[in-house]
N, C-alpha and C positions, 0 to 999 in steps of 0.2 A: 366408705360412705357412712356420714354420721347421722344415726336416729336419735336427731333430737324430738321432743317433748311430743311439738307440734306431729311431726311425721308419726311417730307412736300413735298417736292420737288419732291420725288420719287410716292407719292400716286396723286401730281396732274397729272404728266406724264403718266400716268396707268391712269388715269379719261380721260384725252384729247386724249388719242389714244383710248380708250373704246366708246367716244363719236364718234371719228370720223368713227369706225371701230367697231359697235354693235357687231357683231360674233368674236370680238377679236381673230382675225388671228393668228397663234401662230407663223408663222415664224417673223411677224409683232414684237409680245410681249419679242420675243426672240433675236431678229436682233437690234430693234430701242433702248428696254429698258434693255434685258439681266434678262429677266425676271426667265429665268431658271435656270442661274447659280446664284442666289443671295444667297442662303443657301450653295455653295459648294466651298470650301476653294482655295483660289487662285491657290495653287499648285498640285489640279487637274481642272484648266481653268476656275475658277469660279470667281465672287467675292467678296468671304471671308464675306460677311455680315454674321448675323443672320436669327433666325427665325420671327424675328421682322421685320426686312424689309418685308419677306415672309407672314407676318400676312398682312401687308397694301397691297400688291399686291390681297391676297384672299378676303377682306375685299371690293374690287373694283369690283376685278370677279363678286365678291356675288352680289354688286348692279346693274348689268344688267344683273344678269344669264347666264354670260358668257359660252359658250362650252369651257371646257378647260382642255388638262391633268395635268396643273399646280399644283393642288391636290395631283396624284396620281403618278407624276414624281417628280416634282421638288420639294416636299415635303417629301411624305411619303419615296421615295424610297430612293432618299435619305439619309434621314437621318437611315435611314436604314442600307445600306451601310459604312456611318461613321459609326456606332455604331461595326460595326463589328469590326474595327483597322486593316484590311487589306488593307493595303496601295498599293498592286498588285491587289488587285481587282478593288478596288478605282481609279485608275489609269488607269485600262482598261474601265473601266467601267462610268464612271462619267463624263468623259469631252464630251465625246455625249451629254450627258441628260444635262449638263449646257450650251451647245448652241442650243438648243432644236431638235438637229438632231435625234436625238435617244429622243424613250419615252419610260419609264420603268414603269411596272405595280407592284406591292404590294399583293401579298397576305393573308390576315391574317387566318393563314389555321384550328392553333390552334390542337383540338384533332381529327378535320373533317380528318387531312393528318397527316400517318403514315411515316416513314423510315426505310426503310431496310435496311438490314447491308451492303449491295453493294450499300447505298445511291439511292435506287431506289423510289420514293414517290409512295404512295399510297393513293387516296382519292381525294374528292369535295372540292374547296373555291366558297363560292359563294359572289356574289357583287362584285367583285373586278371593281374599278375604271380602265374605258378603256383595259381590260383585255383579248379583243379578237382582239385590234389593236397591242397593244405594242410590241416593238420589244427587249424587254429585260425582262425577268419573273424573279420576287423574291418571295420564299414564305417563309413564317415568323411562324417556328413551335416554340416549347420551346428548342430542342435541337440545335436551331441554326437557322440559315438564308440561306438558297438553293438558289442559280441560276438553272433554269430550262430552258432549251429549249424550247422556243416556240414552235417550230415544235411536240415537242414529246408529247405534250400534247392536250387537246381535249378540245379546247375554242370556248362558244361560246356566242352570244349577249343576254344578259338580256333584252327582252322590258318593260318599266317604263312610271309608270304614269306622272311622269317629262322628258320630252323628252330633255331637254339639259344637261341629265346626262345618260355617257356612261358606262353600268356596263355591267359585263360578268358572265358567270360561268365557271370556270378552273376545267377541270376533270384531274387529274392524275393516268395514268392505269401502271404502272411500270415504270413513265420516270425518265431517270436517271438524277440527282441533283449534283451540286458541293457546297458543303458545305464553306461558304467564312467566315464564322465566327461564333460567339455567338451572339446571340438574349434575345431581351426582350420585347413579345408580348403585356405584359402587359402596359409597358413603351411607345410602338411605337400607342397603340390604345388610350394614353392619348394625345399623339402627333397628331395624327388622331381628338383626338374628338377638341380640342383645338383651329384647324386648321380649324377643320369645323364650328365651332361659331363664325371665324372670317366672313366666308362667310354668316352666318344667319345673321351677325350684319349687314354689308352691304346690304343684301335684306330687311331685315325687316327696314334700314333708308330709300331707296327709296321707297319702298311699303309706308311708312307713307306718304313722300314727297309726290308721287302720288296722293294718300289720300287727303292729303291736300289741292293739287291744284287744283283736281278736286270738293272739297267743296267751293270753293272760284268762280268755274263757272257754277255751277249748280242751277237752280233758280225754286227758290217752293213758291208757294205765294206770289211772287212778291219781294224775295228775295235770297241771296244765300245761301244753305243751311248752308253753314259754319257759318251764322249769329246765327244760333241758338243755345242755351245756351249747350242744351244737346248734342248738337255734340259739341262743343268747352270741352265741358270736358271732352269726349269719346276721343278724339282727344289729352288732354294733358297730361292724363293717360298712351296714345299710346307713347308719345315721354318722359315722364321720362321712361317707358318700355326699349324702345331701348337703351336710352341712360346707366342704369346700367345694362343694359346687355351688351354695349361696355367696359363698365368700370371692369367686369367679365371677357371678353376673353381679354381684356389686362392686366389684371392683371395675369391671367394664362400662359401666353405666357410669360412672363415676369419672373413669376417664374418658369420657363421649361428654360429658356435660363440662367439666375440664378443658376439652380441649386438647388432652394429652399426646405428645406425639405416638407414642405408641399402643394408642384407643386401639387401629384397626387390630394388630395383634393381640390383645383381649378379648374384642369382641369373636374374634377365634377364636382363645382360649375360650370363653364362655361357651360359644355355640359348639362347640365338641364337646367340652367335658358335660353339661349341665345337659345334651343331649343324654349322652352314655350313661349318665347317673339316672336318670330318668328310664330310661329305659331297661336296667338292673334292677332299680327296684319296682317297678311296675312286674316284669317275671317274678320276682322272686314272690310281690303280693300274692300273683297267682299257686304261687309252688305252696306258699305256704298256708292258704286257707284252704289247700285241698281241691274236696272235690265241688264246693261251693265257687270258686272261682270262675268258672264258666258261663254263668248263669244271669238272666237278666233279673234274677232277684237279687243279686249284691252287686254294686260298684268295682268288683276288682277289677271286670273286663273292659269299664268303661276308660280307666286311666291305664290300664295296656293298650287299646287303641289310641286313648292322645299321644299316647307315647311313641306309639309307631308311627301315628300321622305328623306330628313336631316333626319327625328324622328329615324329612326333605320339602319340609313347608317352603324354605326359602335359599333353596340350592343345595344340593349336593355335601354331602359331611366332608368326604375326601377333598374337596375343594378348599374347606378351612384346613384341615390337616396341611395341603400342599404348600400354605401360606403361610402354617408354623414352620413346614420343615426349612422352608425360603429364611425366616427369619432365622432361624437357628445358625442355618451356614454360613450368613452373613455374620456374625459375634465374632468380633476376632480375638483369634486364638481356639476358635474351634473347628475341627476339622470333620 
């Protein structure tokens, strides 16, 4: 993935308004930087980027733990949406959610939600990102992709051990659906997992950076711990960690915008490794600030819980593993 000029440009402007504005205000991210319409093609109000700009924006999120439906609007639904080829739906529907006036929620409902032949759903999605605020419902079965009424359905707040992530659970009791096109669930949750190891990369670099700085002013016998041999190597372990796991979810995203045949195997490489790297160094934050890491006066506990809530945001780990081992036995010549 190449950062040119302009992308440079776009992730320091997301850093300086994140710095000045910790809770990343969303009419803020959406007004100053157009942060929402970045993935939606200019000619439903957006601008026409990629998912590549959209990776550096989550990439930012992730490293202050932003509150934000950019995930779960300006991403998943999204691209959701385009995937159908409804260009009336598209139309109605998209130029909201690319100037952040309207937030759209995602459901990946799977075999949980049935349809009936008068398009009525039936059934649970649970998890869904922002899914009891959202003012526009999409649920994502295999026969296709539904708008749903919010009103007609029965949503309600998921509480989480990571509190700056807003999840719901969507009950549908016969709400009636309007079918906007074809679906590919399996497709949309590589997208999902993909999107979401951009934001581990970004917390698990600050988490290190924290790390860091706080070894550098903590003093133990008369010195600072960061002097000591065995945390300098716990320490550069931490940062080759991060750093091929950024070099993972960019190369996933990369082949997902590409087109590349072997996108879905990356986007497993990503979503396992850039989990696991996440989730190392968020412990070891905690190992290593001691006995301040527990505490709601410093951050460490906050990005161990994003990091334990990521683990199964969007299925199961062992799931991608299963899907590497499948590719691997397929390579011939390997056994």
């Amino acid at each position: 993935m190449e950062l040119t000029e302009e992308r440079l440009a776009l992730r320091e402007a997301v850093r300086d308004l994140l710095r000045k504005d910790p809770d990343g205000h969303w009419p803020r991210l959406c007004g100053e930087i157009g942060a929402a319409g970045l993935a939606v093609p200019e000619r439903f109000g957006g601008a026409g980027a990629s998912l590549v700009e959209a990776h550096l924006v989550l990439e930012e999120l992730g490293r202050g733990l932003t509150p934000s439906p950019f995930l779960g609007s300006a991403v998943l639904a999204v691209r959701a949406l385009l995937a159908t080829g409804a260009d009336a739906a598209c139309a109605r529907l998209l130029p909201g959610i690319a100037d952040g006036s309207r937030i759209a929620a995602l459901a990946f409902a799977g075999g949980a939600v049935t349809v009936a032949h008068d398009d009525r759903l039936h059934g649970t999605a649970h998890h869904v990102l922002d899914g009891d605020t959202a003012g526009v419902l999409l649920v994502a079965v295999p026969s296709g992709l539904y708008e749903v009424d919010p009103a007609g359905a029965v949503r309600t707040h998921t509480p989480t051990l990571d509190l700056t992530r807003r999840l719901a659970t969507v009950e549908l009791r016969g709400a009636a659906g309007r079918r906007l096109g074809p679906c590919r669930p399996a497709w949309l949750r590589d997208i999902a997992a993909v999107a979401l190891s951009a934001e581990q990369v970004g917390a698990a670099s600050r988490a290190l950076e924290l790390t860091v700085e706080y070894t550098r002013t903590r003093v133990q016998f008369g010195r600072p711990i960061g002097a000591f041999q065995a945390l300098q190597h716990r320490l550069a372990d931490l940062y080759v960690l991060v750093e091929s796991a950024r070099s993972a979810s960019y190369a996933a995203v990369d082949a997902i915008v590409a087109g590349a045949p072997d996108a879905a195997e990356l986007a497993a490489v990503a979503a396992v490794h850039c989990t696991e790297a996440f989730e190392r160094v968020a412990s070891e934050m905690i190992q290593m600030h001691g006995g301040i890491g527990i505490t709601w006066e410093h951050d460490a506990h906050r990005y161990f819980k994003r990091a334990h809530g990521t683990k199964h945001l969007f299925g199961d780990p062992h799931e991608n593993l299963a899907r590497l081992a499948v590719t691997i036995v397929d390579v011939p010549g390997l056994e």
